[in-house]
TIFI-288654 format. One record per residue (C-alpha): residue number from 1; residue in one letter; z, y, x. Coordinates in nm, 3 decimals. Example, Ala and Ser with C-alpha at 12.3 -4.5 7.8 and 13.67 -1.06 7.14 Angstrom:
<nodes>
@seq:1	type:A	zz:0.780	yy:-0.450	xx:1.230
@seq:2	type:S	zz:0.714	yy:-0.106	xx:1.367
</nodes>
This chain:
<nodes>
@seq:1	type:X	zz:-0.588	yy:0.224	xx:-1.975
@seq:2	type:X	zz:-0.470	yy:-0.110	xx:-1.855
@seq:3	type:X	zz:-0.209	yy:-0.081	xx:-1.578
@seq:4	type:X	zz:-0.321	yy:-0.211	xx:-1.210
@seq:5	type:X	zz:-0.218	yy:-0.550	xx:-1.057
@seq:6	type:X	zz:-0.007	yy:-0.307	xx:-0.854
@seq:7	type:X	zz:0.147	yy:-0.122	xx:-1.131
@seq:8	type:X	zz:0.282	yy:-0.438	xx:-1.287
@seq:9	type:X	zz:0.452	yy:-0.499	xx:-0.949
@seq:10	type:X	zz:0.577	yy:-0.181	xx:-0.888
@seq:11	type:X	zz:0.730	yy:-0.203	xx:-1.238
@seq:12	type:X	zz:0.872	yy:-0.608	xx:-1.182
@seq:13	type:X	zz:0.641	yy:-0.696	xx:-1.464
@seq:14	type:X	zz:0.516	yy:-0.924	xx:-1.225
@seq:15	type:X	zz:0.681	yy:-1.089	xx:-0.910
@seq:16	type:X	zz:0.626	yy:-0.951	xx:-0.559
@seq:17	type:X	zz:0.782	yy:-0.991	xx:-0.241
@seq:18	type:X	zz:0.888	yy:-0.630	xx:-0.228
@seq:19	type:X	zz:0.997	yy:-0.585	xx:0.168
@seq:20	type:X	zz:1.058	yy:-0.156	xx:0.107
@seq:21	type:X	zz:1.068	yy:0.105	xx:-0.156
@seq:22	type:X	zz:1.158	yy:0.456	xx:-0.236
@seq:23	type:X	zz:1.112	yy:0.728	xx:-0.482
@seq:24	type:X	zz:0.724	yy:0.777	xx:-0.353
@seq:25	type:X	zz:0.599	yy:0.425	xx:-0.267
@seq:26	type:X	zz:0.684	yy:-0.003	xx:-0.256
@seq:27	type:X	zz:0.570	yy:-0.238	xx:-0.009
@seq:28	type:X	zz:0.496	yy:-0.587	xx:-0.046
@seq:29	type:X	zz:0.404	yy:-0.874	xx:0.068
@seq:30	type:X	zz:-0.046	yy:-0.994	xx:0.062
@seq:31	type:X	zz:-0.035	yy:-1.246	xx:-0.151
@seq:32	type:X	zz:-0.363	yy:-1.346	xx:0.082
@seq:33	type:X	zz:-0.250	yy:-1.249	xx:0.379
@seq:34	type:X	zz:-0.493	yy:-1.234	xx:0.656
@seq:35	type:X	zz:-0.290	yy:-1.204	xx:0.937
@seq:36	type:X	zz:0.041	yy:-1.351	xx:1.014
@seq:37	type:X	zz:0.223	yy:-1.018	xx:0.862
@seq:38	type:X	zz:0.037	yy:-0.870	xx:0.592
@seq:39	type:X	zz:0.178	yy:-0.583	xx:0.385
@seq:40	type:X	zz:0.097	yy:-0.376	xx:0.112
@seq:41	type:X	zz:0.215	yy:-0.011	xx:0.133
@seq:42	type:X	zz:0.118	yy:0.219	xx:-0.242
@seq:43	type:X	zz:0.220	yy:0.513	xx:-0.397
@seq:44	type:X	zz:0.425	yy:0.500	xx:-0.746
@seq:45	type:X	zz:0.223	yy:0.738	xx:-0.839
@seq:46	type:X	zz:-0.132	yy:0.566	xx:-0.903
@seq:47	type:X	zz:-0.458	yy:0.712	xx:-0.734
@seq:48	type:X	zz:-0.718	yy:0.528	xx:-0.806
@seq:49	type:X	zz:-0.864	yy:0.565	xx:-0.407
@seq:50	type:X	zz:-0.842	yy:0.764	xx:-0.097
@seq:51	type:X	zz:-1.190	yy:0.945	xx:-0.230
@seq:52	type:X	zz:-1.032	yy:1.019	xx:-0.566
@seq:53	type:X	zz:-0.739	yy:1.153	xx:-0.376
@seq:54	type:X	zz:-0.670	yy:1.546	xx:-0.502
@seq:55	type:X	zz:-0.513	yy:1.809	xx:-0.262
@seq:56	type:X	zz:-0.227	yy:1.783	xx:-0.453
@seq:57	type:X	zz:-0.191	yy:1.491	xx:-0.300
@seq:58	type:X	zz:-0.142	yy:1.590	xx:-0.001
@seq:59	type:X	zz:0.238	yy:1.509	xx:0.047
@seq:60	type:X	zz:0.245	yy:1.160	xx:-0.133
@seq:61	type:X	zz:-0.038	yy:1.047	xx:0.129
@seq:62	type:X	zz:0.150	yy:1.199	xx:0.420
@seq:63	type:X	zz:0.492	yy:0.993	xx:0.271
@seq:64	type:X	zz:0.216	yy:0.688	xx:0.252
@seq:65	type:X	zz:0.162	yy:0.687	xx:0.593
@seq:66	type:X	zz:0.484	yy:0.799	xx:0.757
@seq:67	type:X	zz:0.663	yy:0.514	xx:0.532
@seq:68	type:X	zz:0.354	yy:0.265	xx:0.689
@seq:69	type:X	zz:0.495	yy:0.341	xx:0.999
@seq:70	type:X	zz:0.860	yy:0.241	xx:0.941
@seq:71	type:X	zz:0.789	yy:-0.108	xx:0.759
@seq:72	type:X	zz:0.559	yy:-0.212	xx:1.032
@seq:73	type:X	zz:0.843	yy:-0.155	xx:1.288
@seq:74	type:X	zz:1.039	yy:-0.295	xx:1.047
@seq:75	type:X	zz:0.830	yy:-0.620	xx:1.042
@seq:76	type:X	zz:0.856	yy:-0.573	xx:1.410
@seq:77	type:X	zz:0.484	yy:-0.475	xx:1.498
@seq:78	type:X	zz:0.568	yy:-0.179	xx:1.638
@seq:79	type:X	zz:0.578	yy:-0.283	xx:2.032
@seq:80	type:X	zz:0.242	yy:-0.485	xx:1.964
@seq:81	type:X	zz:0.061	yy:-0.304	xx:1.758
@seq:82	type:X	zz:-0.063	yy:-0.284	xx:1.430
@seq:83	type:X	zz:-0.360	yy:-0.168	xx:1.233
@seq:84	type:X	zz:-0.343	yy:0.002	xx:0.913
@seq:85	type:X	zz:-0.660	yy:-0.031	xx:0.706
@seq:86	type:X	zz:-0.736	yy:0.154	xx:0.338
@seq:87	type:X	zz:-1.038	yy:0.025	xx:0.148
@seq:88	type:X	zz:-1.262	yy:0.277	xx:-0.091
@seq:89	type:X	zz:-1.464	yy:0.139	xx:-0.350
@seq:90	type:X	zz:-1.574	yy:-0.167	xx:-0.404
@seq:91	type:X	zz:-1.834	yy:-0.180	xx:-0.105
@seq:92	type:X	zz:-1.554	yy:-0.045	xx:0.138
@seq:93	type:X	zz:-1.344	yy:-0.399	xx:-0.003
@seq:94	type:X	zz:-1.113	yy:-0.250	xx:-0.250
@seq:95	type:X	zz:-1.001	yy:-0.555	xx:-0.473
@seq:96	type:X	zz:-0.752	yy:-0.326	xx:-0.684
@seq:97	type:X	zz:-0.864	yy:0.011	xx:-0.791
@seq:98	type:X	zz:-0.484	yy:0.148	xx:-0.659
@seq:99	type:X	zz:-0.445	yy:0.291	xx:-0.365
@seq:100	type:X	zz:-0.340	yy:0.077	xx:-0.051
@seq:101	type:X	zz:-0.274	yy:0.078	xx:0.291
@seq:102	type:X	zz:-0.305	yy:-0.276	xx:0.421
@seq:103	type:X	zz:-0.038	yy:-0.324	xx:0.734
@seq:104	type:X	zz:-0.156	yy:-0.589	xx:0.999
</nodes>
């Protein structure tokens, strides 16, 4: 299978503004953004979507979320505010079928 837009990033196949990674996940910069910060939290490890997500999961999503967390402050949201939005399927506004935690 062909890897994901987000694969090739994660692997610097392709260029990405890369703002935080670890073992688990990278962060990058929208390359749409739609708000004035707009990043891109994913796992390494490639899940299709949250629905598709396995128990097994279980600790790679919590990572996901806690890691969210500490960009946005990092990007200095954290004493406004900040949403963090995950699209499923293609009706829910999924793009790239890897999944994504939107920080805005």
């Amino acid at each position: 299978m062909a890897k994901t837009l987000f694969e090739k990033i994660i692997a610097r196949e392709i260029p990405g503004q890369i703002v935080y990674e670890d073992d688990h996940v990278v962060a990058f910069r929208d390359i749409e953004p739609q708000a004035p910060v707009h990043v891109l939290i994913v796992p390494r490890q490639p899940i299709p979507r949250i629905g598709e997500a396995a128990p097994s999961d279980h600790t790679v999503l919590g990572h996901l979320l806690l890691k969210a967390a500490e960009v946005a402050a990092k990007e200095g949201l954290a004493e406004r505010g900040y949403r963090l939005v995950i699209n499923n399927g293609s009706h829910g506004g999924e793009a790239v079928p890897h999944l994504h935690v939107h920080i805005l």
